[in-house]
N, C-alpha and C positions, 0 to 999 in steps of 0.2 A: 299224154294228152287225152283229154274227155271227147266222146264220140260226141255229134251234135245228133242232132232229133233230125236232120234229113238222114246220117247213116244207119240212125236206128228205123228205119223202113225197112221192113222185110217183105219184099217180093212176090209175086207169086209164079211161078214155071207153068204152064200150062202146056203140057207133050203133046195135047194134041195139034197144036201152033207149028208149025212153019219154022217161025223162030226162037223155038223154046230153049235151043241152044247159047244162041246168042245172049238171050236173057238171063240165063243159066251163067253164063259167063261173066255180066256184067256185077250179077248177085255176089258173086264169089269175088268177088274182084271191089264193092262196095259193103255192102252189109258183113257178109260173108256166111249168112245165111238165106231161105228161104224156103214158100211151102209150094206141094206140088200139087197139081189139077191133073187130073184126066191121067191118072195113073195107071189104070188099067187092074188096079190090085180089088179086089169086091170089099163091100163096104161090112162083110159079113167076118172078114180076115181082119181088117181092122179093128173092128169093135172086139174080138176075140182078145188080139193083141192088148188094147187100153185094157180090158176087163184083167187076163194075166200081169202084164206093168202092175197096176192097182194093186192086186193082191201081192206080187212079191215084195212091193216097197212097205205093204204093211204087215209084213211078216219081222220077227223079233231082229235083233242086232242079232244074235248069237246064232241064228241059224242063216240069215242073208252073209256072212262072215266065214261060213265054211265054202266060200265059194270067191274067196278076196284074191284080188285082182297083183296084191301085191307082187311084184316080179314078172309078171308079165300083162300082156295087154287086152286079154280076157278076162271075165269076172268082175266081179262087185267092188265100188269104193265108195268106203263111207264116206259119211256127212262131214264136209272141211277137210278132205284127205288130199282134194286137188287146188293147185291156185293157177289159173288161168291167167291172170293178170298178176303177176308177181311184181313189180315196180307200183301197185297203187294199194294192195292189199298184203299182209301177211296172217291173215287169222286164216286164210281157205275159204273158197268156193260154197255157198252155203245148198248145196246138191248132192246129192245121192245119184249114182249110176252104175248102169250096167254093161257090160261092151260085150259085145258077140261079132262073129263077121262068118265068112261063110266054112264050111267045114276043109279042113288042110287036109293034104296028102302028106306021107310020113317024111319024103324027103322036099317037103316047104320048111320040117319044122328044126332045119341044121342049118348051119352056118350064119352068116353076117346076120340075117332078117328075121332069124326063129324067133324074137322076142317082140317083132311086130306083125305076127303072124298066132301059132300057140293055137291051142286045142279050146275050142267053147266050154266051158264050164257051165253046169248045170244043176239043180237042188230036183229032189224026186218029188218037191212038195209046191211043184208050180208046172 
């Protein structure tokens, strides 16, 4: 089925709120997305970040690639590598990404979960 144009609203969380949980809940539970206010992160951290993003996605295929994601859930995937909605597309996802999460301890990275967990991967030229 096609989302209609009320689920494509995306929200906004505001932590500073009271109820920013609740909202938070409802987002994930409608849209399944949403942005956040009053984060608490400096706005000097952010632009930091956009400015690195930028430069690694316009960094070549062949050197964003030594860092591919394939096989686990860390690292780069290129442009059409993922389909998100597999029952209405099969050409892939017209996106590029990066996945990182926070840094593992050695015995996170054994057993059932080690492949949705996994070591960040990182290029020396970002």
């Amino acid at each position: 089925h096609r989302l209609s144009a009320a689920r494509m609203f995306v929200p906004t969380v505001d932590l500073s709120r009271a109820d920013a949980a609740d909202v938070l809940r409802r987002a994930l539970h409608t849209s399944g997305f949403f942005y956040l206010a009053h984060d608490g992160v400096d706005d000097g951290v952010i632009e930091d970040m956009r400015a690195k993003s930028k430069a690694f996605f316009a960094l070549d295929v062949n050197v964003k690639s030594r860092i591919d994601a394939a096989g686990s859930s860390r690292g780069w995937t290129r442009m059409r590598a993922e389909t998100l909605d597999a029952a209405h597309s099969s050409a892939g996802d017209s996106k590029e990404g990066v996945y990182i999460g926070r840094e593992c301890a050695s015995e996170e990275l054994e057993g059932d979960y080690a492949t949705l967990v996994g070591r960040n991967k990182w290029l020396d030229e970002t």
